[in-house]
N, C-alpha and C positions, 0 to 999 in steps of 0.2 A: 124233314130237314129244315123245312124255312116255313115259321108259321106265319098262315095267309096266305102261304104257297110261292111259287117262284119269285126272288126279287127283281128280276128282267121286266125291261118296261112292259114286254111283249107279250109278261105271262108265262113263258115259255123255257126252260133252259136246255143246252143241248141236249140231243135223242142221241144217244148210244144204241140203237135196237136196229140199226142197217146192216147189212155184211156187203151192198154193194160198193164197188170199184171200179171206176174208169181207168184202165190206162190205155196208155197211146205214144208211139214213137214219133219222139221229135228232136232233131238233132240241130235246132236254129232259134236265136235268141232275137231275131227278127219279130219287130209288132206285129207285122201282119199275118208270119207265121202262127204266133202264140194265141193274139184275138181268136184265130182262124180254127185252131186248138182246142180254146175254150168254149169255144161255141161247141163243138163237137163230144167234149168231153159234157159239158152241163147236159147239153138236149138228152144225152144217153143216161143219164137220173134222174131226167124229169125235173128236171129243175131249172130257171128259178122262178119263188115266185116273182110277185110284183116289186120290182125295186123304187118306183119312184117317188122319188122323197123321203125314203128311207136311209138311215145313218147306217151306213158301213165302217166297219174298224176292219181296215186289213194290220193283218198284224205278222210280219215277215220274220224272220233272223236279221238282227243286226248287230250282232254280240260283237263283231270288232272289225273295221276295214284298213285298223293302223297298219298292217302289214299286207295288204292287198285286198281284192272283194273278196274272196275265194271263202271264207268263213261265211259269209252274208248272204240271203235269197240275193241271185241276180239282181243286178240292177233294171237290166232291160224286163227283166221276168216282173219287178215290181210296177214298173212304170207301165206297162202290158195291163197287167190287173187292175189300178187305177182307173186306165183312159176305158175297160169295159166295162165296170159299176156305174163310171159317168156316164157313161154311152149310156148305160139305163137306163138312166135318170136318177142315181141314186146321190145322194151326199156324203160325199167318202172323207175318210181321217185316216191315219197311218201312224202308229206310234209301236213304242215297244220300250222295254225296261232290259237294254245289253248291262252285261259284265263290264263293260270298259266302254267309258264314253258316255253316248248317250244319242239317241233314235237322232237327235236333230243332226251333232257332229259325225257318225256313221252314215248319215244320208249326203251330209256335206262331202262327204270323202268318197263316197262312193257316184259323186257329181249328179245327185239327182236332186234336192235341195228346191237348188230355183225354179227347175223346172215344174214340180209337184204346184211348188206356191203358184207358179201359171197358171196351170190347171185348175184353180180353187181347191189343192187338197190341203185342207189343216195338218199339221206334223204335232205330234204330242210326246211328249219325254214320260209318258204317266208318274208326274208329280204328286199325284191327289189319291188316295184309293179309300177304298171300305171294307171294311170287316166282312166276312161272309163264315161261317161255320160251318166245317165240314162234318160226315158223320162221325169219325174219331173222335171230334169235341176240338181238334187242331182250327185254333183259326187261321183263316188267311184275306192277306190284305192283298186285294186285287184293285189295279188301276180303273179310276171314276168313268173313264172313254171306256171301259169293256161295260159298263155294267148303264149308262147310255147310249149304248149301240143297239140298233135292231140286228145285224146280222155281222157276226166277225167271223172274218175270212183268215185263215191259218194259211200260212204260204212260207212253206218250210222247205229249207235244201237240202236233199241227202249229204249227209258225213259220216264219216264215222266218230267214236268218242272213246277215247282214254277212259272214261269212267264209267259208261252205260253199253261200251259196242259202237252203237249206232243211235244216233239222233236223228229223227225224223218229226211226223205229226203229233206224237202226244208230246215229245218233250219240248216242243217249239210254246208249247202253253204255258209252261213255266213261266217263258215272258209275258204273261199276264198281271204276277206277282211284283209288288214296285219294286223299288230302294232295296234296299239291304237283306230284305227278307229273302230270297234267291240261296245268298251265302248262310243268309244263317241257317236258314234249311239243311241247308248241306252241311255244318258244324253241329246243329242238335237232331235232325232223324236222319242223319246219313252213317253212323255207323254201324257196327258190326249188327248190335239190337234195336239198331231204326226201321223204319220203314217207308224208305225216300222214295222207291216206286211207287209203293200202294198211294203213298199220299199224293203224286202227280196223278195217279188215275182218280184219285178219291177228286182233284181239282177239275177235272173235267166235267164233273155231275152240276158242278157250280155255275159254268158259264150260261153264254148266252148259247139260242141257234149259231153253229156253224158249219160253216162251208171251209173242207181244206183242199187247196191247188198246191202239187208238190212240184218243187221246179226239181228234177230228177234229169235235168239237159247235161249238167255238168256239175258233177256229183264230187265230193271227197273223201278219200281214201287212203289206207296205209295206219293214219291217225287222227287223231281229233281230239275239239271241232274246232280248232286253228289252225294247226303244225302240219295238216294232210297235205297230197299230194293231189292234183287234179286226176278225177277219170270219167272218160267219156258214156255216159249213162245212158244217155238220148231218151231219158222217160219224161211224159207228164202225167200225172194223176188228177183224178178230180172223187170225191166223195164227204160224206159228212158228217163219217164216226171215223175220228183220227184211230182208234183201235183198229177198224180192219184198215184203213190207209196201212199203218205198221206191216199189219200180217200179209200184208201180198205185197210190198217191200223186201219182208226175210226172206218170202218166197223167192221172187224174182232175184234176188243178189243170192240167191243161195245156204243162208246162213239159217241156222238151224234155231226155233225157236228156244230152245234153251239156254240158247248163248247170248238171248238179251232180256237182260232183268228186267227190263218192264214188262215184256210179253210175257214172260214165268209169271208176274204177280197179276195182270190181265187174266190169265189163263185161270190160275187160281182163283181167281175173284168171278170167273166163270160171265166174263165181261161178253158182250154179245161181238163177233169179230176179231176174237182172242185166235182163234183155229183157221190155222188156211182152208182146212176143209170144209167150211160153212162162205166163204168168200165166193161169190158170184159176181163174172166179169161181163157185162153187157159189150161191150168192144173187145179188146185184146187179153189176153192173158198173160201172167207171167214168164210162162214158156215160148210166148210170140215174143215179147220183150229182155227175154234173158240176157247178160253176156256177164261171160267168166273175165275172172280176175282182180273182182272186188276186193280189195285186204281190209279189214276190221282187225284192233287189237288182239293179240291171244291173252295176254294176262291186261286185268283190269287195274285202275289206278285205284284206293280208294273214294268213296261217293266223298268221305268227311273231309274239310278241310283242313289243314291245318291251321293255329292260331295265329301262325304266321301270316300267314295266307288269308285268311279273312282280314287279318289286318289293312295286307299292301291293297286285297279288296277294295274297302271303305275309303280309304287314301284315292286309289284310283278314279272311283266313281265319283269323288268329292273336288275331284280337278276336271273330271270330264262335264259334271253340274255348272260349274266357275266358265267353264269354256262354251258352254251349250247357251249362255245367258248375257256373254260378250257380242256387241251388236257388228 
Protein backbone atom coordinates (compact mmCIF):
# COMPACT_ATOMS: atom_id res chain seq x y z
CA UNK A 1 0.00 0.00 0.00
CA UNK A 2 2.74 2.69 0.82
CA UNK A 3 5.99 2.03 -0.79
CA UNK A 4 8.92 2.27 1.85
CA UNK A 5 6.29 1.07 3.96
CA UNK A 6 4.21 2.83 6.62
CA UNK A 7 4.03 6.74 6.21
CA UNK A 8 3.64 7.20 10.23
CA UNK A 9 6.60 8.70 11.79
CA UNK A 10 6.59 5.56 13.96
CA UNK A 11 6.66 3.03 11.20
CA UNK A 12 3.73 1.65 12.21
CA UNK A 13 -0.05 1.97 11.32
CA UNK A 14 -2.80 0.75 13.19
CA UNK A 15 -2.98 -3.19 14.03
CA UNK A 16 -6.39 -4.48 13.32
CA UNK A 17 -5.34 -8.23 14.47
CA UNK A 18 -6.81 -7.71 18.45
CA UNK A 19 -10.34 -9.06 19.38
CA UNK A 20 -9.71 -7.82 22.95
CA UNK A 21 -12.20 -5.38 24.84
CA UNK A 22 -12.30 -3.77 28.01
CA UNK A 23 -15.39 -2.79 29.24
CA UNK A 24 -16.56 -1.67 32.64
CA UNK A 25 -19.63 0.01 34.37
CA UNK A 26 -19.37 3.58 34.93
CA UNK A 27 -22.29 5.69 35.64
CA UNK A 28 -20.04 9.14 36.71
CA UNK A 29 -18.55 11.79 34.57
CA UNK A 30 -16.48 12.77 37.60
CA UNK A 31 -12.28 13.06 36.95
CA UNK A 32 -11.56 11.11 39.37
CA UNK A 33 -13.98 8.48 38.66
CA UNK A 34 -12.92 8.31 34.79
CA UNK A 35 -8.82 8.60 35.49
CA UNK A 36 -9.73 5.78 37.99
CA UNK A 37 -11.43 3.84 34.93
CA UNK A 38 -8.76 4.29 32.69
CA UNK A 39 -6.39 3.13 34.67
CA UNK A 40 -8.29 -0.06 35.03
CA UNK A 41 -9.52 -0.33 31.84
CA UNK A 42 -5.66 0.23 30.02
CA UNK A 43 -3.61 -2.20 32.73
CA UNK A 44 -6.37 -4.94 31.53
CA UNK A 45 -4.59 -4.83 27.61
CA UNK A 46 -1.49 -4.43 28.71
CA UNK A 47 -1.21 -1.27 27.84
CA UNK A 48 0.41 1.52 27.50
CA UNK A 49 3.46 1.81 26.37
CA UNK A 50 5.95 4.44 27.13
CA UNK A 51 4.26 7.86 26.77
CA UNK A 52 6.70 10.31 27.53
CA UNK A 53 7.32 12.70 25.04
CA UNK A 54 5.38 11.31 22.81
CA UNK A 55 2.54 13.41 20.62
CA UNK A 56 -0.95 12.22 21.27
CA UNK A 57 -3.78 13.22 19.00
CA UNK A 58 -6.96 12.55 20.92
CA UNK A 59 -9.49 12.83 18.58
CA UNK A 60 -13.17 12.98 20.21
CA UNK A 61 -16.64 13.70 18.34
CA UNK A 62 -17.29 17.21 18.06
CA UNK A 63 -19.69 17.24 15.09
CA UNK A 64 -21.87 20.04 16.64
CA UNK A 65 -22.69 21.49 20.43
CA UNK A 66 -24.90 24.38 18.69
CA UNK A 67 -27.85 22.67 20.07
CA UNK A 68 -26.29 21.14 23.25
CA UNK A 69 -23.20 18.71 24.10
CA UNK A 70 -25.27 15.71 23.76
CA UNK A 71 -23.98 15.03 19.88
CA UNK A 72 -20.23 15.42 21.25
CA UNK A 73 -17.78 12.93 23.49
CA UNK A 74 -18.47 14.44 27.01
CA UNK A 75 -16.88 17.17 27.91
CA UNK A 76 -15.70 16.06 31.35
CA UNK A 77 -14.91 12.46 29.31
CA UNK A 78 -12.54 14.80 27.08
CA UNK A 79 -10.85 16.80 29.73
CA UNK A 80 -10.38 13.16 31.80
CA UNK A 81 -8.38 11.81 28.82
CA UNK A 82 -6.20 14.93 28.38
CA UNK A 83 -5.17 15.43 32.08
CA UNK A 84 -4.08 11.27 31.76
CA UNK A 85 -1.78 11.30 28.66
CA UNK A 86 -0.28 14.58 30.50
CA UNK A 87 -0.01 12.68 33.72
CA UNK A 88 2.12 10.47 31.46
CA UNK A 89 4.27 12.60 30.23
CA UNK A 90 2.92 12.59 27.09
CA UNK A 91 2.33 15.99 24.63
CA UNK A 92 -1.16 15.95 23.88
CA UNK A 93 -3.31 17.88 20.86
CA UNK A 94 -6.91 17.39 20.37
CA UNK A 95 -8.42 18.26 17.06
CA UNK A 96 -11.15 17.00 14.85
CA UNK A 97 -12.66 17.87 11.23
CA UNK A 98 -16.93 18.36 12.63
CA UNK A 99 -19.73 18.85 10.16
CA UNK A 100 -20.72 22.22 11.44
CA UNK A 101 -18.24 24.53 13.04
CA UNK A 102 -15.17 23.62 13.82
CA UNK A 103 -13.06 21.43 16.81
CA UNK A 104 -11.84 25.05 18.26
CA UNK A 105 -15.72 26.65 18.30
CA UNK A 106 -17.39 23.11 19.43
CA UNK A 107 -14.80 23.07 22.25
CA UNK A 108 -15.74 26.74 22.88
CA UNK A 109 -19.30 25.68 23.37
CA UNK A 110 -18.96 22.92 24.94
CA UNK A 111 -16.69 25.24 27.79
CA UNK A 112 -13.68 23.47 27.53
CA UNK A 113 -11.60 25.84 25.37
CA UNK A 114 -9.59 27.67 28.01
CA UNK A 115 -9.25 25.26 30.12
CA UNK A 116 -7.35 22.59 27.63
CA UNK A 117 -5.04 25.82 26.64
CA UNK A 118 -4.15 25.74 30.54
CA UNK A 119 -3.19 22.62 30.43
CA UNK A 120 -0.74 23.04 27.36
CA UNK A 121 -3.03 21.12 25.15
CA UNK A 122 -2.81 22.50 21.50
CA UNK A 123 -6.47 22.54 19.68
CA UNK A 124 -6.21 21.89 15.86
CA UNK A 125 -9.31 22.51 13.34
CA UNK A 126 -7.10 20.02 10.89
CA UNK A 127 -6.55 22.79 8.31
CA UNK A 128 -3.56 21.09 6.63
CA UNK A 129 -3.78 17.18 5.43
CA UNK A 130 -2.07 14.78 2.98
CA UNK A 131 -2.94 12.42 0.46
CA UNK A 132 -2.64 8.94 1.66
CA UNK A 133 -3.94 5.91 -1.00
CA UNK A 134 -6.06 3.61 -0.16
CA UNK A 135 -6.11 -0.03 -1.66
CA UNK A 136 -9.17 0.76 -3.87
CA UNK A 137 -6.81 3.56 -5.55
CA UNK A 138 -9.64 6.11 -3.48
CA UNK A 139 -7.42 8.69 -2.20
CA UNK A 140 -7.78 10.34 1.05
CA UNK A 141 -6.82 13.50 2.56
CA UNK A 142 -6.28 13.13 6.14
CA UNK A 143 -5.38 15.92 8.56
CA UNK A 144 -1.17 16.68 8.97
CA UNK A 145 -1.72 16.33 13.42
CA UNK A 146 -2.92 12.38 12.62
CA UNK A 147 -0.09 11.60 10.41
CA UNK A 148 2.53 13.61 13.22
CA UNK A 149 1.15 11.92 15.91
CA UNK A 150 2.77 8.86 17.69
CA UNK A 151 -0.33 7.61 19.07
CA UNK A 152 -4.15 8.77 18.31
CA UNK A 153 -6.62 8.07 20.75
CA UNK A 154 -10.28 7.61 19.34
CA UNK A 155 -12.76 8.81 21.99
CA UNK A 156 -16.17 8.28 20.52
CA UNK A 157 -19.76 8.39 22.18
CA UNK A 158 -22.22 6.00 21.50
CA UNK A 159 -25.29 7.35 19.13
CA UNK A 160 -27.16 6.21 17.19
CA UNK A 161 -27.30 7.43 13.29
CA UNK A 162 -30.14 8.00 10.78
CA UNK A 163 -27.80 6.86 8.24
CA UNK A 164 -25.46 4.00 9.56
CA UNK A 165 -27.72 2.75 12.82
CA UNK A 166 -25.16 3.32 15.10
CA UNK A 167 -21.99 5.36 15.20
CA UNK A 168 -19.40 4.51 17.37
CA UNK A 169 -15.40 3.61 17.00
CA UNK A 170 -14.86 3.04 13.35
CA UNK A 171 -16.92 5.86 12.19
CA UNK A 172 -15.65 8.56 14.76
CA UNK A 173 -12.45 8.05 12.19
CA UNK A 174 -14.05 9.71 9.47
CA UNK A 175 -12.97 12.79 11.47
CA UNK A 176 -9.67 12.15 10.46
CA UNK A 177 -10.65 13.22 6.87
CA UNK A 178 -10.41 17.48 6.55
CA UNK A 179 -12.71 19.99 4.93
CA UNK A 180 -15.15 19.02 2.56
CA UNK A 181 -14.01 15.59 1.84
CA UNK A 182 -16.49 13.99 4.71
CA UNK A 183 -19.53 15.32 2.46
CA UNK A 184 -18.20 14.51 -0.59
CA UNK A 185 -17.62 11.18 0.40
CA UNK A 186 -20.98 10.92 1.04
CA UNK A 187 -22.25 12.59 -2.44
CA UNK A 188 -19.67 10.28 -4.76
CA UNK A 189 -19.34 6.55 -2.67
CA UNK A 190 -22.44 6.80 -0.81
CA UNK A 191 -24.96 5.58 -3.06
CA UNK A 192 -26.88 2.81 -4.06
CA UNK A 193 -23.25 1.48 -6.03
CA UNK A 194 -20.85 3.15 -3.56
CA UNK A 195 -19.06 1.70 -1.15
CA UNK A 196 -19.03 4.33 1.88
CA UNK A 197 -18.62 1.40 4.58
CA UNK A 198 -15.73 -0.53 2.85
CA UNK A 199 -14.10 2.77 2.27
CA UNK A 200 -14.30 3.88 6.27
CA UNK A 201 -12.79 0.34 7.11
CA UNK A 202 -10.47 0.63 3.98
CA UNK A 203 -9.43 4.26 6.25
CA UNK A 204 -8.50 2.51 9.11
CA UNK A 205 -5.44 0.46 7.46
CA UNK A 206 -4.26 4.09 6.90
CA UNK A 207 -3.80 5.55 10.38
CA UNK A 208 -1.45 5.75 12.84
CA UNK A 209 -1.31 3.18 16.25
CA UNK A 210 -4.59 3.61 18.06
CA UNK A 211 -6.00 3.46 21.21
CA UNK A 212 -9.88 3.94 21.46
CA UNK A 213 -11.74 4.96 25.01
CA UNK A 214 -15.58 4.92 24.37
CA UNK A 215 -17.33 7.36 26.63
CA UNK A 216 -20.58 4.82 26.52
CA UNK A 217 -21.64 6.90 30.30
CA UNK A 218 -24.35 8.60 28.44
CA UNK A 219 -25.04 7.29 25.25
CA UNK A 220 -27.78 8.61 22.46
CA UNK A 221 -30.61 7.07 21.19
CA UNK A 222 -33.89 6.99 19.35
CA UNK A 223 -31.95 8.94 16.46
CA UNK A 224 -28.96 10.47 15.21
CA UNK A 225 -26.19 11.56 15.69
CA UNK A 226 -27.82 14.94 16.64
CA UNK A 227 -31.60 14.81 17.07
CA UNK A 228 -31.38 11.57 19.80
CA UNK A 229 -32.62 11.49 22.98
CA UNK A 230 -30.30 10.83 26.04
CA UNK A 231 -30.03 7.16 27.55
CA UNK A 232 -28.42 6.07 30.47
CA UNK A 233 -25.46 3.46 29.25
CA UNK A 234 -23.09 3.54 32.17
CA UNK A 235 -20.37 1.95 29.78
CA UNK A 236 -16.59 2.56 29.36
CA UNK A 237 -14.60 0.73 26.96
CA UNK A 238 -11.02 0.68 26.29
CA UNK A 239 -9.29 -1.43 23.27
CA UNK A 240 -7.23 -0.80 19.98
CA UNK A 241 -9.12 -2.33 16.94
CA UNK A 242 -12.11 0.05 16.73
CA UNK A 243 -13.62 -3.10 14.78
CA UNK A 244 -14.16 -5.20 17.77
CA UNK A 245 -14.81 -1.93 19.91
CA UNK A 246 -18.16 -2.06 17.36
CA UNK A 247 -18.75 -5.73 17.73
CA UNK A 248 -19.19 -5.91 21.64
CA UNK A 249 -21.10 -2.52 21.37
CA UNK A 250 -24.03 -4.40 18.89
CA UNK A 251 -23.59 -7.09 21.47
CA UNK A 252 -24.03 -5.26 24.41
CA UNK A 253 -27.16 -2.86 23.09
CA UNK A 254 -28.52 -5.73 21.54
CA UNK A 255 -28.65 -4.99 18.08
CA UNK A 256 -27.90 -7.51 15.60
CA UNK A 257 -24.96 -7.38 13.38
CA UNK A 258 -26.72 -7.15 10.20
CA UNK A 259 -28.48 -4.19 11.10
CA UNK A 260 -25.24 -2.17 10.83
CA UNK A 261 -23.68 -1.63 7.55
CA UNK A 262 -20.32 -1.32 8.51
CA UNK A 263 -20.16 -4.57 10.48
CA UNK A 264 -21.99 -6.42 7.34
CA UNK A 265 -18.91 -4.88 5.19
CA UNK A 266 -16.21 -5.66 8.37
CA UNK A 267 -17.64 -9.00 8.42
CA UNK A 268 -17.39 -9.45 4.81
CA UNK A 269 -14.02 -8.11 4.40
CA UNK A 270 -13.44 -10.92 7.16
CA UNK A 271 -11.81 -7.97 9.22
CA UNK A 272 -10.15 -9.46 12.42
CA UNK A 273 -13.10 -8.42 15.37
CA UNK A 274 -15.78 -8.31 12.85
CA UNK A 275 -17.62 -11.57 14.94
CA UNK A 276 -18.88 -11.22 18.57
CA UNK A 277 -17.85 -14.64 18.76
CA UNK A 278 -14.04 -14.10 18.49
CA UNK A 279 -14.26 -11.02 21.04
CA UNK A 280 -12.55 -11.80 24.41
CA UNK A 281 -13.47 -9.63 27.43
CA UNK A 282 -10.61 -9.51 30.12
CA UNK A 283 -12.95 -7.61 32.79
CA UNK A 284 -16.73 -7.53 32.00
CA UNK A 285 -18.73 -8.76 29.36
CA UNK A 286 -21.49 -7.66 27.42
CA UNK A 287 -24.03 -9.54 29.40
CA UNK A 288 -22.43 -7.97 32.83
CA UNK A 289 -22.93 -4.56 31.02
CA UNK A 290 -26.32 -5.09 29.16
CA UNK A 291 -29.44 -2.77 29.52
CA UNK A 292 -32.50 -2.92 27.35
CA UNK A 293 -34.09 -0.18 25.74
CA UNK A 294 -31.53 1.12 23.42
CA UNK A 295 -33.67 2.57 20.13
CA UNK A 296 -31.62 2.81 16.84
CA UNK A 297 -33.37 3.78 13.55
CA UNK A 298 -35.47 1.04 11.80
CA UNK A 299 -35.37 2.52 8.33
CA UNK A 300 -32.16 4.02 7.22
CA UNK A 301 -31.68 7.63 5.70
CA UNK A 302 -29.61 7.53 2.61
CA UNK A 303 -25.57 7.51 3.13
CA UNK A 304 -25.77 10.11 -0.25
CA UNK A 305 -26.30 13.53 0.16
CA UNK A 306 -28.25 15.49 -1.41
CA UNK A 307 -26.86 18.52 -3.72
CA UNK A 308 -28.66 20.37 -1.61
CA UNK A 309 -27.38 19.39 1.16
CA UNK A 310 -23.81 19.37 0.43
CA UNK A 311 -24.30 22.76 -0.65
CA UNK A 312 -25.85 24.31 2.81
CA UNK A 313 -22.71 21.79 3.97
CA UNK A 314 -19.87 23.91 2.44
CA UNK A 315 -21.76 27.14 3.38
CA UNK A 316 -21.83 25.88 7.00
CA UNK A 317 -18.30 24.87 7.46
CA UNK A 318 -17.10 28.06 5.53
CA UNK A 319 -18.75 30.40 8.54
CA UNK A 320 -17.76 28.08 11.19
CA UNK A 321 -13.83 28.42 9.38
CA UNK A 322 -14.57 32.63 9.60
CA UNK A 323 -15.73 32.20 13.29
CA UNK A 324 -12.89 29.51 14.39
CA UNK A 325 -10.30 32.34 13.24
CA UNK A 326 -12.05 35.52 15.10
CA UNK A 327 -9.75 36.27 18.01
Amino acid sequence: MFPGGCPWKGGVCMQLDSSIVSLLRCGSYRSAVLEERFDLLLQSIDWPPYLHGQRVLLKPNLLTAARGPLPCTEASFILAAARWFLDAGARVVIGDSPAFGSARVNLQRLGLEQELIALGVFISDFRRSRISLLDSGIKAGIAEDVFDCDLLVNLPRIKAHAQTRVTMAVKNCFGCLTGLQKPWWHMIHGGQSGHFSDLLLELLTVLPPTLTLVDGIRAMHCTGPINGKPYPLRVVAAGTNPVAMDSAFLDLLGISEQDSPLQVAAMHGSIVGSRKEDISYPLSSPADVRAGGFSVPVTLNPIRFRPFSFVRSTVRRAIGTVKSKVP
